[in-house]
Phi, psi and omega in degrees: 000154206222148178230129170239132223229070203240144216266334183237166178260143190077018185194138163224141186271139173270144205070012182253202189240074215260132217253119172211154160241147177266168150211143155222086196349108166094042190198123139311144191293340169321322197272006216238092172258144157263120174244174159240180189216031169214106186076181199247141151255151171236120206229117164292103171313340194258353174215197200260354175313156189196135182230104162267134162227137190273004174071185187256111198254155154238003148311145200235016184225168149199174212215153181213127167263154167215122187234179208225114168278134179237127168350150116064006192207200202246162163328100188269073167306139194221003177206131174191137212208143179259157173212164171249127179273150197217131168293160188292122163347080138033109176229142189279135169256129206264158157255122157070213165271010198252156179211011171260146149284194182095208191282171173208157199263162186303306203285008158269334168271017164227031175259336197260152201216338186199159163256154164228179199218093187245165167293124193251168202116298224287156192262101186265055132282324177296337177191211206249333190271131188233167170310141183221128171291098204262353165172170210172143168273133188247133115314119191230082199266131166290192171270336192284354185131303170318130191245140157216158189236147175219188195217137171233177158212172247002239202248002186243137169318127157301152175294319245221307167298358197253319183294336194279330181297308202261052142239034189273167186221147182314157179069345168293135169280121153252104186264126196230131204207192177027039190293101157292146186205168185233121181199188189347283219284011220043225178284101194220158196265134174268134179270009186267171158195166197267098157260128231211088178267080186332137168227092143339085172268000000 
């Protein structure tokens, strides 16, 4: 009987590297192959690791075999278990250290130089790939009324949002929006957005 060892049980996220180990009592990994019927496995030689990744797939199942090389005869399957594919977690965006909305102090928003964009909560031990920001919006509502808006692309503030940041005053909105980013799930609009009320000391 074979034990498969997986970081959520049942479930691989799709398009990541998702890291499980097999055993099979009384067999070496020499003795062991595992297919899917969805994405490629890959086996760390230096460790008991087997890493699947499912591609950017529309399956929403896959199936893992663990079969037994045997003398002299064909592949002897001894295992075989469904899991669920779940797409990569949604991701939230940050400015900086800041990752709440609510208030913010002047010298922390001008402290910030880029935004960056993770699920937040997720455990990026599974795996290697984060979210890379490919373009974004700044919203800048003073408090006399005026509004400006600016436009970047990938993840670091423009010289021009940045001049807008030191000319902010307590009760100025900073709305950080419209994030596009490219990750597991391909090019996708992050649906939060970052709101931000200078508090001037």
């Amino acid at each position: 009987m074979a034990v498969i060892a997986t970081n959520s049980n049942h479930l691989f996220i799709r398009n990541i590297n998702n890291p499980f180990q097999v055993a099979v009592p009384g067999y070496f990994d020499k003795d062991i192959v595992i297919t899917t019927n969805v994405g490629k496995i890959e086996h760390n030689e230096n460790s008991v690791d087997y890493y699947l990744n499912t591609g950017l797939c529309n399956e929403k199942t896959l199936t893992l075999c663990v079969f037994l090389k045997k003398p002299k005869c064909k592949l002897f399957k001894i295992f075989e278990q469904a899991y669920k594919i779940k797409p990569f977690p949604k991701p939230q965006v940050f400015l900086g250290q800041i990752i709440d909305n609510g208030f913010v102090s002047y010298k922390m928003l001008n402290n910030s130089h880029s935004i960056f964009t993770m699920p937040f909560g997720f455990d990026f031990t599974l795996c290697d790939f984060q979210h890379r920001a490919k373009e974004f919006k700044v919203k800048h509502n003073h408090k006399d009324g005026t509004i400006t808006i600016f436009n970047a692309k990938g993840n670091l503030l423009t010289e021009e949002m940045k001049e807008s940041f030191k000319k902010a005053d307590t009760g100025d909105i900073i709305t950080i929006y419209d994030v596009i980013v490219e990750g597991p799930n391909g090019i996708e609009k992050v649906d939060d957005e970052l709101i931000l009320e200078v508090k001037k000391t």
